[in-house]
Residue, then its C-alpha position, 0 to 999 in steps of 0.5 A: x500500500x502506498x497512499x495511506x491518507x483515508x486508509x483505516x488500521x488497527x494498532x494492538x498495544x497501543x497505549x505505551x512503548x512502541x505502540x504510540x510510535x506506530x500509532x502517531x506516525x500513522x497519524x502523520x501520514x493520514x490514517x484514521x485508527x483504532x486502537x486497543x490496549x488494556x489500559x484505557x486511561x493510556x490508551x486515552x492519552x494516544x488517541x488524543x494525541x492522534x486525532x491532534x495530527x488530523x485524523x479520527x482515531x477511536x480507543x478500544x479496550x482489549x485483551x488480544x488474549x481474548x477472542x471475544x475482545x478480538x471480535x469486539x475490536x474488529x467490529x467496533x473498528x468497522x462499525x465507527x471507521x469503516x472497511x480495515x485497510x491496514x493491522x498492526x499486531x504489536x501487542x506483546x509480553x516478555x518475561x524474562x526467567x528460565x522455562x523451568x521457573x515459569x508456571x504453566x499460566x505464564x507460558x500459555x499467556x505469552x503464547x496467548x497473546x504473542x501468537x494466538x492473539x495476532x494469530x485470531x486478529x489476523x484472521x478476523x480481518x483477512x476476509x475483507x481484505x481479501x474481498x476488498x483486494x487491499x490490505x496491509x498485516x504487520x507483526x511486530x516481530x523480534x530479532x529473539x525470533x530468528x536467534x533466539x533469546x536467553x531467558x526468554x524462550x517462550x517469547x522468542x518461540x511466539x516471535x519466531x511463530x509470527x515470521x512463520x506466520x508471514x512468509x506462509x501468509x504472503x505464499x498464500x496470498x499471492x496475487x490477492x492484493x494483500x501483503x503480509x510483512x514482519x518486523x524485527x526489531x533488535x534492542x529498542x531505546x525510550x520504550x519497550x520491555x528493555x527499557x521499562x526492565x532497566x536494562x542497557x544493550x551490551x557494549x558490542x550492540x547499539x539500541x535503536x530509537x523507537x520510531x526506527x521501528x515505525x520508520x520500519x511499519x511504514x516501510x512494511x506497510x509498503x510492501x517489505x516482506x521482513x524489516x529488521x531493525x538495528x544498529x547495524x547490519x544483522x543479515x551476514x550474522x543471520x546467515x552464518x548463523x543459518x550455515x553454523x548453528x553453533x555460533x549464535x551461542x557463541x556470539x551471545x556468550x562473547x557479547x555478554x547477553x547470556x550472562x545479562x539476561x541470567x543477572x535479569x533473570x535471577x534478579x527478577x525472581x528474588x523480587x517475585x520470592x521477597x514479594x510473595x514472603x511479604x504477602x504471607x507474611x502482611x495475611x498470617x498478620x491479618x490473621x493472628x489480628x482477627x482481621x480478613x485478607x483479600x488475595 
């Protein structure tokens, strides 16, 4: 798609982070959107400073873990703004611990709203692209997708899951006007779960700004099948990568990531340890009190 000014999308996670980039240069280019996240206040804040660049822009809370919520979006974006032009699945989560210290609701809330999520949101709006002959799905996918991530396997499994999702779409799409594209971004600066973690690239490894990885949707939403964004070239570490599969372990070692990600990690879960300690201890209290507490 190259004229988007009157086209209609869907932005996922669009209250915070790298949602807000993707939403306000959408704006700027003319596009009127819905946009869904969780938290409504946020989600409040982005849709105001949408329609302040010209274009109607309409906030729709939801869980893209809920299907119910999908049909919802998908619906309310039709019945207020008209046909759907263009997706953005940005929404995501990442939790950094090993698999082994995750529960079983953790894994399946990651793989709910990083995979099925964009998964069902994208089958959902296919049908009248295709009728329409236009249209436009973006998954904001991860460079954890092609490599690998420490300490963060379900996340890069469901980011790996989006690319797949892509290169089989595109085949099947051939010739119906519709394009499906993925991007890739590496460490990502002001926004994003790196940022809100307190947690700095290796020295070897640059971040990018946030609105490269819009700069990169737009370039997506133009017809690039597979964008990736970082600091510098990726594809000739990629392909080595491919021909020797042993060297992304390696490289990860040498850059130091495996060593951050484990301290992230192990940091995190003493936090979640002393939490859980201070909430048994605050309800025996109540207890021993006579009082009640709420869990």
């Amino acid at each position: 798609m190259r004229d988007l000014r009157g086209a209609n999308a869907i932005v996922t996670g669009a209250s915070k982070g790298i949602g807000v980039y993707i939403a306000k240069t959408l704006a700027g280019r003319g596009v009127n959107l819905a946009l869904a996240a969780r938290s409504a206040e946020k989600l409040e804040e982005t849709r105001r400073a949408c329609e302040a660049l010209g274009v109607k822009a309409i906030a729709i809370p939801a869980d893209v873990s809920s299907l119910d919520d999908l049909r919802r979006l998908v619906d309310t974006a039709r019945r207020e703004l008209g046909p759907i032009d263009i997706l953005v699945n940005n929404a995501g989560i990442e939790l950094t611990a090993s698999l082994v210290d995750q529960s079983f609701a953790q894994v399946d809330g990651i793989v709910r709203t990083n995979l099925s999520g964009p998964i069902w949101l994208t089958k959902l709006v296919l049908p009248e692209m295709i009728e329409r002959r236009r249209g436009a799905i973006v998954q904001v996918s991860s460079l954890a997708g092609k490599s690998g991530e420490p300490y963060g396997a379900i996340y890069s499994a469901t980011k790996a899951g989006l690319i797949g999702l892509t290169s089989a779409l595109n085949m099947e799409l051939d010739g119906t006007g519709v394009k499906c594209s993925a991007v890739c971004p590496g460490y990502v600066g002001e926004a994003g779960t790196w940022v809100t973690q307190g947690l700095k690239a290796p020295s070897m490894l640059k971040e990018v700004p946030a609105q490269k990885v819009s700069d990169a949707v737009m370039k997506a939403i133009g017809g690039a099948p597979l964008a990736y964004v970082t600091s510098g070239p990726i594809r000739p570490l990629l392909a080595l990568g491919e021909l020797w599969p042993g060297l992304n372990l390696w490289i990860t070692r040498r850059l130091g990531v495996i060593k951050m990600m484990r301290a992230q990690a192990e940091r995190l879960q003493a936090g979640d340890d002393r939490r859980s300690a201070a909430s048994v201890a605050t309800a025996s209290g109540a207890h021993r009190d006579g009082g009640s507490h709420d869990g």
